[in-house]
C-alpha angles and dihedrals in degrees: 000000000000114000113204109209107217117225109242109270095243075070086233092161099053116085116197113217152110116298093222087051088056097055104039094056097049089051087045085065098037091055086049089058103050094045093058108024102046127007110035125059122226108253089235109076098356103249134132112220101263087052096057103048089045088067096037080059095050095046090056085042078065080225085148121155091269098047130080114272120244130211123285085225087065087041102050087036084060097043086047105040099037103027115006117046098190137097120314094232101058084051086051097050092049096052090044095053084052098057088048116115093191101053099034125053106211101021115221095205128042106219123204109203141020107350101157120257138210102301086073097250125155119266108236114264121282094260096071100041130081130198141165122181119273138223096279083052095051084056087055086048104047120130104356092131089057093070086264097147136010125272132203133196110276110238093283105043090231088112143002127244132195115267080210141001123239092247104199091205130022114288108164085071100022091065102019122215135222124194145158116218140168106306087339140059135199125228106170106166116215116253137191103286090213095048079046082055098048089057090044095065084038089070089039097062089028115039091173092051108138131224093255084057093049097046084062081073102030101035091165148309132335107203116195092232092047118226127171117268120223105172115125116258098236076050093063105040079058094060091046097046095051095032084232129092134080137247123232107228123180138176123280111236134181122204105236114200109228097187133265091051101301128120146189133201126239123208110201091168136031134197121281118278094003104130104231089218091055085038092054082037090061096039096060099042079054085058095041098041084043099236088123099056095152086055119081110176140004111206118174104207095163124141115177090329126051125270128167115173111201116191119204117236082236139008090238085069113102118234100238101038077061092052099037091051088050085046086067107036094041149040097262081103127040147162116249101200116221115212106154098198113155144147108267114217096288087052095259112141117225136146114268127195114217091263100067098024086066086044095056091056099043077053086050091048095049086052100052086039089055094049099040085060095050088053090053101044084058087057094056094041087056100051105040081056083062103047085052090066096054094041079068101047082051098057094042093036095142087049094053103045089057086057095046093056100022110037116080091218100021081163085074101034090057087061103042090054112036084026096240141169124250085249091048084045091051099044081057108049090039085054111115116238094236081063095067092085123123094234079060084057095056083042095057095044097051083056090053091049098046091044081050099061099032087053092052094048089050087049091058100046092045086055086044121072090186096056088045091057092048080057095063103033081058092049092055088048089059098041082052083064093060092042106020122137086268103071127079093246091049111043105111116258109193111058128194128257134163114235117253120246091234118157089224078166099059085039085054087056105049084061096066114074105237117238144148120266135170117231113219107196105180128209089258103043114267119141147197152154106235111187129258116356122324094218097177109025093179084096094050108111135227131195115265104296104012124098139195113303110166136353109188125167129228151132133259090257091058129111111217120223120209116192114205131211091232081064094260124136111210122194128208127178103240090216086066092050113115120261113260089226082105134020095287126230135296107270084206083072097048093057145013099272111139110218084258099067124078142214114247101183148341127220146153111248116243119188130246089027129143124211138194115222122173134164122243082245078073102248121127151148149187120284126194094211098225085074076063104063120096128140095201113120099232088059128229117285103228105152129036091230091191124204097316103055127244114300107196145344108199129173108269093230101143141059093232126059117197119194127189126195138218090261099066099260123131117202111175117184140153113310085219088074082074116086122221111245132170082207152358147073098300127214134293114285099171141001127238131183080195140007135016147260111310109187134316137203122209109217145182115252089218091046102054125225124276135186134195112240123210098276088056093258119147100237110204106229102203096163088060094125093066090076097051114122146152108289107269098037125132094238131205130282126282112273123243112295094016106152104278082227090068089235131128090210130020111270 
């Protein structure tokens, strides 16, 4: 039986308000959440929040570089239990990026195990692997015991975990992060710690350096997996400088002789983040769907390094036109974006530039310096009242020592009579007897000697910001040691290069035997090269239902150009048109055109040619064709066809253009009152009450002007002129025997 629960009649549960309010106020908070408690890292020590309570974990678990490793399984089960109440996987995966040497520069846990590698392959379960921090992690660690930093309850309230961890070098920039969150997102590529450092102490000594200063000591990335960088300096320093940009990355190769005049390349490092399977995957559909046609063969012959070997398709073909054309087809370049979005010290995300995010974490450092020394002087002013205490016991030890076996509460008469305090008391009465010695008096009072001093120098440097500032400068050279450009884990690994100005393209293009072809577009959209000229293609044939469209000729080298009704240009290379032995392909496959859209015209590109293109609105321009040419498959958007389609696209081979509309009226006038334009709507070229543009012919002055009648016969025009006029007027009528169909030409 269902039981119905009544609201209480004061009506307490029920909350009167907008709908829209309500939503947009929890999703307020949701976004929050997932802003700064998930996806984006604090701009201190570079972590996002399940990072760093992963290592924090792993720190109480004592799973420190010199100590045994423990199970993943033990680890993910603390973070989640104790700090992160989400899924065990999310906290895996995490764990495991982090142990990566391949996607983090300088990894914060050492994984023993299966922990996935560069293939992309996934690392075992959690079960089966083992990992404790290593040595990069402990810096991040050090001092946290010592009120370095601020801690809040865990979810439960059962604990307390750091906000943020001391991090003894910069993070944020050393590792890199990368993040989506709610309406913004986070790409912060890794870099070399000890270049970080140097320009660190450069702001140290300089705190006006500027960003073209700091990019002498970090000039770029440093990605964990190499790669060569070949984005411009200038480039760079504006990246740096916004915060925003990207940095063009691409694969280091060496060119390997084979004998008898053949080579192979050989790829020792990849991109960033580029799988090498998929990579190898690419490569070869490049080879099967014939995009690649200068590469012969792919072959992965890595071990535990990375080894791709790439054949040319022939030895005539030049190393780096090879390169440069798979640069541009494959992953073996890529863009790596820079969007440097990140929480500032109060939690607030914003974009920072290098500058200040280096700033914020030499800030960071001063302040867990500072603190660290205020824990520490405590410590010392709680111990040399101690040792006070005991100074005094020392002096008066016969005294003492009567208290101590005749007085019923000799802990109150020790006070009563040295003045002392309860701690001092205790210290005394819990001191061993073999401790009582002189030699343990010198002792004490060394001690003394050595807290004093240390106290008074922590006092100073607490009272002195430049001193302050030298500590921490001193503290980033040490940790340069650990992590300096001579060690194995700090030598730079992507190195710069400036990209070579090779024509892949015409390269591309020697390689295609040049002959002439004859291009069958069909009514329907079926399309095909057959070879030589076509010279009657009334005995072409079409499948059942579909007619002659369109018959261009060409050659092999060409790139075909296909106008759209919608105002689009697509470009397809001719030597990748199917063979006319059969009906062709669709062309609607080839490329992104809906049933709706037609096709306007067909023809080969040649360079240095100019086109008229106008809209049956009546609107046009003139096109250099190269603006034209795009072999994406969506096309590139030229004119702004309107409402009523495009209506032509001719060679602008004259120095007239006549337009006639689809009420009858011719208006010719100078093809200059046209501007030049790679893309729009175009000016005016007739008006019309009704109606739109019909055709047009473009026509030498000294030439005259002709039409083809109905029976297929060429008419001289010779009163032409009179229907010259300025461009966007209505024009006159047609004038007697002009073609019925309102067309120059037949269509």
């Amino acid at each position: 039986m269902t039981v119905h629960t009544q609201p209480p009649g004061d009506g307490a549960r029920i909350i009167d308000e907008p709908l829209t309010e309500a939503l947009s106020r929890r999703y307020l908070a949701y976004a929050l959440s997932v802003i700064t408690d998930r996806a984006l890292p604090d701009v201190r020590d570079g972590l996002k929040p399940v990072q760093r309570r992963v290592l924090y974990a792993m720190r109480e678990m004592r799973l420190n570089p010199e100590n045994a490793a423990r199970k993943c399984a033990k680890v993910v089960g603390e973070v989640m239990g104790g700090y992160h109440p989400h899924g065990d996987q999310s906290i895996y995966d995490t764990l495991v990026r982090m142990a990566q040497d391949f996607s983090q520069r300088y990894p914060l846990v050492d994984g023993q195990g299966n922990f996935g590698n560069i293939d992309g392959d996934n690392p075992a379960a959690m079960r089966y692997t083992e990992a404790k921090l290593t040595a990069a992690a402990m810096l991040l660690l050090d001092g946290i015991d010592e009120d370095a930093v601020d801690f809040k309850p865990t979810y439960d309230s059962q604990d307390d975990e750091p906000v943020v961890l001391p991090t003894g070098f910069p993070n944020l920039l050393a590792n890199g992060s990368s993040g989506i969150a709610v309406g913004m997102a986070t790409s912060i590529p890794p870099h070399n710690a000890a270049e970080l450092i140097d320009a660190c102490l450069m702001l140290l000594d300089n705190p006006e350096a500027s960003t073209e200063a700091l990019v002498e000591h970090v000039q770029g990335p440093d990605f964990p997996t190499g790669g060569v960088i070949v984005e411009p300096r200038a480039s760079i320093i504006e990246t740096y400088a916004t915060g925003r940009g990207g940095v063009r990355v691409r694969a280091f190769w060496e060119k390997e002789e084979t004998g008898r005049g053949t080579y192979q390349i050989i790829v020792t490092q990849i991109p960033y983040q580029v799988k090498k399977a998929d990579l190898v995957e690419q490569l070869a559909e490049l080879i099967e769907n014939k995009k690649a046609p200068l590469l012969g063969d792919v072959r992965d012959e890595s071990a535990e390094d990375v080894r791709l070997v790439l054949e040319p398709k022939s030895r005539n073909v030049e190393p780096e036109v090879l390169m440069e054309s798979l640069f541009k087809l494959s992953a073996l370049e890529t863009r790596f974006p820079v969007n440097m979005n990140v929480l500032d010290a109060r939690g607030s995300p914003g974009v920072m530039g290098l500058r200040q995010a280096l700033q914020a974490f030499l800030d960071h450092r001063r302040e867990v310096l500072v603190r660290r020394a205020r824990h520490r002087l405590a410590k010392i002013e709680a111990r040399l009242h101690i040792l006070d205490g005991l100074v005094i016991a020392y002096l008066n030890l016969d005294e003492v020592i009567r208290m101590v076996r005749y007085e019923d509460d000799p802990k109150a008469k020790l006070i009563e009579a040295f003045e002392l305090s309860e701690l001092q008391a205790d210290a005394i009465l819990n001191t061993r007897l073999r401790q009582l010695a002189k030699l343990e008096e010198m002792e004490l009072r060394r001690e003394h000697a050595e807290l004093a001093e240390e106290r008074d120098g922590l006092m100073t440097m607490l009272a002195s910001d430049k001193q302050q500032w030298k500590l921490v400068g001193m503290g980033l050279k040490a940790v340069r040691k650990v992590l300096g450009p001579d060690t194995e884990l700090g030598r730079r690994r992507s190195i710069f290069a400036e990209a070579p100005m090779v024509d892949a393209d015409a390269a591309i293009e020697a390689m295609i035997v040049r002959e002439p072809i004859t291009v069958i577009l069909s009514d329907r959209g079926w399309i095909r090269a057959a070879k030589g000229r076509v010279e009657d293609p009334s005995e072409l044939k079409y499948k059942e239902g579909d007619k002659h469209g369109f018959v261009v000729p060409a050659e092999t080298t060409d790139k075909l150009l296909i106008f759209a009704s919608d105002g689009r240009f697509f470009t397809i290379p001719c030597d990748k048109l199917p063979s006319a032995r059969g009906h062709g392909e669709p062309l609607r496959l080839m490329l992104d055109l809906d049933d709706k859209t037609a096709i306007v015209d067909v023809f080969p590109h040649k360079p240095g040619t100019r086109r008229v293109i106008a809209s049956k609105e009546g609107y046009g321009f003139i096109l250099p064709e190269e603006e034209a040419i795009s072999f994406r498959r969506a096309g590139k958007q030229v004119l702004n066809a309107g409402a009523k389609g495009a209506a032509f696209a001719m060679p602008a081979t004259g120095d007239h253009l006549g337009v006639v509309g689809d009420n009858g009226k011719i208006l010719i006038f100078p093809l200059a009152e046209l501007p030049e334009m790679p893309r729009g709507k175009g000016v005016k070229l007739q008006s019309y009450r009704e109606g739109g543009l019909r055709d047009a012919i473009v026509l030498k002055a000294e030439e005259g002007a002709t039409w083809i009648d109905t029976a297929g016969r060429t008419r001289v025009w010779g009163e032409w002129r009179d229907w010259l006029a300025k461009r966007a007027a209505a024009g006159k009528l047609a004038p007697k025997g002009f073609p019925t169909s309102k067309r120059f030409r037949p269509k």
